[in-house]
C-alpha positions as CSV (number, residue, x, y, z in Angstrom):
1,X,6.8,22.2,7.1
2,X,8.6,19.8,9.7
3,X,7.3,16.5,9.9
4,X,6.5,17.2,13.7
5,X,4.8,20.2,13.3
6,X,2.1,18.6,10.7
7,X,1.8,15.8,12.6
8,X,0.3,17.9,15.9
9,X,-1.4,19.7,13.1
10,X,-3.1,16.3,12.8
11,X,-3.5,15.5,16.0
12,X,-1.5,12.5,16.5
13,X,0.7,9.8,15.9
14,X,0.5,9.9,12.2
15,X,2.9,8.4,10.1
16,X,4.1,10.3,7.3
17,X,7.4,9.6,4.8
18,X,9.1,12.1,3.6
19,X,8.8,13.0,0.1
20,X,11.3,10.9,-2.2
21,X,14.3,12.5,-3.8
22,X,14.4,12.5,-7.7
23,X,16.8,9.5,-7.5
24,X,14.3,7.9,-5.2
25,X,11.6,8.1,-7.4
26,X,9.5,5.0,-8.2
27,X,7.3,6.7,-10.8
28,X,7.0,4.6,-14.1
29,X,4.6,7.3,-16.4
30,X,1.9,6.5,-17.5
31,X,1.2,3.0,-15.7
32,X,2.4,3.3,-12.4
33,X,2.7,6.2,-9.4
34,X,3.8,6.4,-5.5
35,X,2.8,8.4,-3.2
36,X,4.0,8.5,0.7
37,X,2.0,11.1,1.5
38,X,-1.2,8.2,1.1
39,X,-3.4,10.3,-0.2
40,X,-6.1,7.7,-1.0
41,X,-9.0,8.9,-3.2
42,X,-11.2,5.8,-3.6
43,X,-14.2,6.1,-0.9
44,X,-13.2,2.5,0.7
45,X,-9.5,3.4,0.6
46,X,-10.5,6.2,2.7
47,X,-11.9,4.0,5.3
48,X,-9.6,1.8,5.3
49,X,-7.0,4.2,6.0
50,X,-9.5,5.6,9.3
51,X,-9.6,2.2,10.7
52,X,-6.1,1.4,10.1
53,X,-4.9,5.2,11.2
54,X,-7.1,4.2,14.4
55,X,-6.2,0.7,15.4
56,X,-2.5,2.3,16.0
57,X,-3.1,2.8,19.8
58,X,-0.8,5.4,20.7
59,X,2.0,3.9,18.2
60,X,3.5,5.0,14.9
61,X,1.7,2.1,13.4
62,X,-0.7,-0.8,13.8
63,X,-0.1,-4.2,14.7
64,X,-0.4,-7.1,13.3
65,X,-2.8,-8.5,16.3
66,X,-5.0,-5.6,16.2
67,X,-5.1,-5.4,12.0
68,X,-7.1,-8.7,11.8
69,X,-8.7,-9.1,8.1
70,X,-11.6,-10.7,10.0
71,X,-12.2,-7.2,11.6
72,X,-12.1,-6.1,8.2
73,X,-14.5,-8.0,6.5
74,X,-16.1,-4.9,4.8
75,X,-12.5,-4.5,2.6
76,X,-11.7,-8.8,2.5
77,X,-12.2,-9.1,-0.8
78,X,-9.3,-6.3,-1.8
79,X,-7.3,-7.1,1.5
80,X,-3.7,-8.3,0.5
81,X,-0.9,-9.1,3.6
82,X,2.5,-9.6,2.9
83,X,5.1,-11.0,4.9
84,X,8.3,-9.6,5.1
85,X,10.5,-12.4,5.4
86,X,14.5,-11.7,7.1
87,X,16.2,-10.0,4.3
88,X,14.3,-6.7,3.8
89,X,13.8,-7.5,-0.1
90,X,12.2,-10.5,0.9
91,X,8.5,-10.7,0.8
92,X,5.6,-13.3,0.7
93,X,1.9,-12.9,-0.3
94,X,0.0,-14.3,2.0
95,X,-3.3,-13.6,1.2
96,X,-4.6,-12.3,-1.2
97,X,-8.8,-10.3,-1.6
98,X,-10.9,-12.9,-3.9
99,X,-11.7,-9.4,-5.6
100,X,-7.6,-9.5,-6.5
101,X,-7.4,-12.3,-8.0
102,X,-10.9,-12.1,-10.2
103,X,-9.5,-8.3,-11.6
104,X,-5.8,-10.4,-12.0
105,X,-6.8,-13.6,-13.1
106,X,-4.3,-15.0,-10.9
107,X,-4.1,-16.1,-7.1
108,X,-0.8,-14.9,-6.0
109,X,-1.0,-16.6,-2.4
110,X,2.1,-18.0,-0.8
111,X,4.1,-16.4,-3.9
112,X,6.9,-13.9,-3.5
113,X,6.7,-10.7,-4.8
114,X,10.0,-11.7,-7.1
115,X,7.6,-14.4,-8.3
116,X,4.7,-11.9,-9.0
117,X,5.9,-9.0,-10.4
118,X,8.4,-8.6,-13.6
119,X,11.9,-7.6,-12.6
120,X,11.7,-4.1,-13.5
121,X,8.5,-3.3,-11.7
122,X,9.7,-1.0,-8.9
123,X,6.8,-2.6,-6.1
124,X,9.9,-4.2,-4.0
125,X,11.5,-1.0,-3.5
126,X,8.2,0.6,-3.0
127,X,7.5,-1.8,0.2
128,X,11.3,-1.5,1.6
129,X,11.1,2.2,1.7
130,X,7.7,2.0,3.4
131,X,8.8,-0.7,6.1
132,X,12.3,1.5,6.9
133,X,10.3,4.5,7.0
134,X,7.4,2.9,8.7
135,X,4.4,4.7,7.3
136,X,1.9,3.8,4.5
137,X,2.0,4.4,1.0
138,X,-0.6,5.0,-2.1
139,X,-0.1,3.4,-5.2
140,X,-2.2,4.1,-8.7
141,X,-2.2,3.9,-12.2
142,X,-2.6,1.2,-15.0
143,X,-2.4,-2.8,-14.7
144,X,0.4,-2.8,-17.4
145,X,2.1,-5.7,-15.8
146,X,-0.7,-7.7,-16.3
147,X,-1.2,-6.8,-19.8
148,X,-4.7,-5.1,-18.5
149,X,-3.6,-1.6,-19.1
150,X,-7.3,-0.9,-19.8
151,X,-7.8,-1.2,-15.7
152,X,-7.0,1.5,-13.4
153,X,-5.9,0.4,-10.0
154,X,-5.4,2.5,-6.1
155,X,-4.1,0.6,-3.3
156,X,-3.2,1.4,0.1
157,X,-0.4,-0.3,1.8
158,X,0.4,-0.1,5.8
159,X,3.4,-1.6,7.5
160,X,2.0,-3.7,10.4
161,X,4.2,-4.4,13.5
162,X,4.9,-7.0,16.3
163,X,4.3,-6.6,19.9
164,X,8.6,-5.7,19.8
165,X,7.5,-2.7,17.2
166,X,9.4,-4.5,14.4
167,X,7.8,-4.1,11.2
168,X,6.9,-7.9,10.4
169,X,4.0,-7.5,7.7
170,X,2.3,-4.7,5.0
171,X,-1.7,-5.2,4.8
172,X,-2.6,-3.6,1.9
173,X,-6.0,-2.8,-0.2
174,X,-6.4,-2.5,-3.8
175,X,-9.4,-1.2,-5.7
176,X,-9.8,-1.1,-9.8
177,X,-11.9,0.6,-12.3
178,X,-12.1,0.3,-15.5
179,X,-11.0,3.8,-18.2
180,X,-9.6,6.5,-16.0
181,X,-11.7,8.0,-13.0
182,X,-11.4,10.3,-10.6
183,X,-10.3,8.0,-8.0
184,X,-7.1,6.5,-9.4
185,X,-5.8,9.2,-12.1
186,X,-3.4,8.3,-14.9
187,X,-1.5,10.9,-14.4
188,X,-0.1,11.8,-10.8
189,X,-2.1,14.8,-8.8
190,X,-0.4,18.7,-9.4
191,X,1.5,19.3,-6.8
């Protein structure tokens, strides 16, 4: 179905990626899944995604004014912002959820995502696709890169944009369990 149709189908200015070729793919089985279709299961995720989905006032996305955490305070403690510095590779935790950092055991704030993640971890390509395609994305599976593969994780990331409508930041959520659960699978959903 065009992306057109679904989105009147929806009722509005929904963003939506298309789905990612097989050389696209940034699926590492069993610990780590993408999907740009954001199709959030965890309950807060949900929410977050309502609240985001309506702060985007008639645009494709929200902005960074109108995506304050402080508006958010029922999600702070698994809010993360990135900023996405001027090569598009190039980004910059800026805060990171108290909640984040206890499930981590590590406060990644003010660190680059080169500086958090290993070098094969497939995140920064994750967030470049989403800020040239401008639309969110869903991530799940295991915290393997934190040697926690015991802990499940979801998270929610949205593109923000300036008052120009250049992409300038991604707010994201995360939420963890701990074994598998119905929220954040270990395997992907059947298509």
């Amino acid at each position: 179905m065009p992306q057109g149709m679904l989105r009147g189908m929806l009722g509005g200015n929904i963003a939506l990626c298309p789905a990612p070729t097989m050389s696209a793919s940034f699926d590492v089985p069993p610990w780590f899944y993408t999907d740009f279709a954001a199709e959030v299961r965890h309950p807060a995720l949900k929410d977050l995604q309502r609240r985001l989905d309506g702060l985007r006032a008639g645009a494709d996305l929200p902005t960074v004014t109108a995506a304050d955490p402080l508006d958010l305070r029922d999600f702070l403690g698994n809010l993360f912002i990135i900023a996405i510095g001027p090569d598009e590779r190039d980004f910059t935790y800026t805060l990171i959820g108290t909640k984040i950092v206890d499930v981590l055991d590590r406060d990644s704030t003010g660190r680059t995502v080169a500086e958090t993640f290993p070098p094969d971890h497939p995140i920064t390509d994750v967030y470049v696709r989403a800020c040239r395609e401008r639309c969110p994305v869903r991530t799940y599976g295991q915290l393997d890169w934190v040697k926690k593969e015991h802990r499940q994780f979801e998270s929610l990331m949205t593109p923000l944009i300036d008052g120009s409508g250049a992409v300038v930041k991604i707010l994201g959520a995360a939420y963890y369990t701990s074994g598998p659960s119905e929220n954040t699978p270990i395997v992907p959903p059947s298509s």
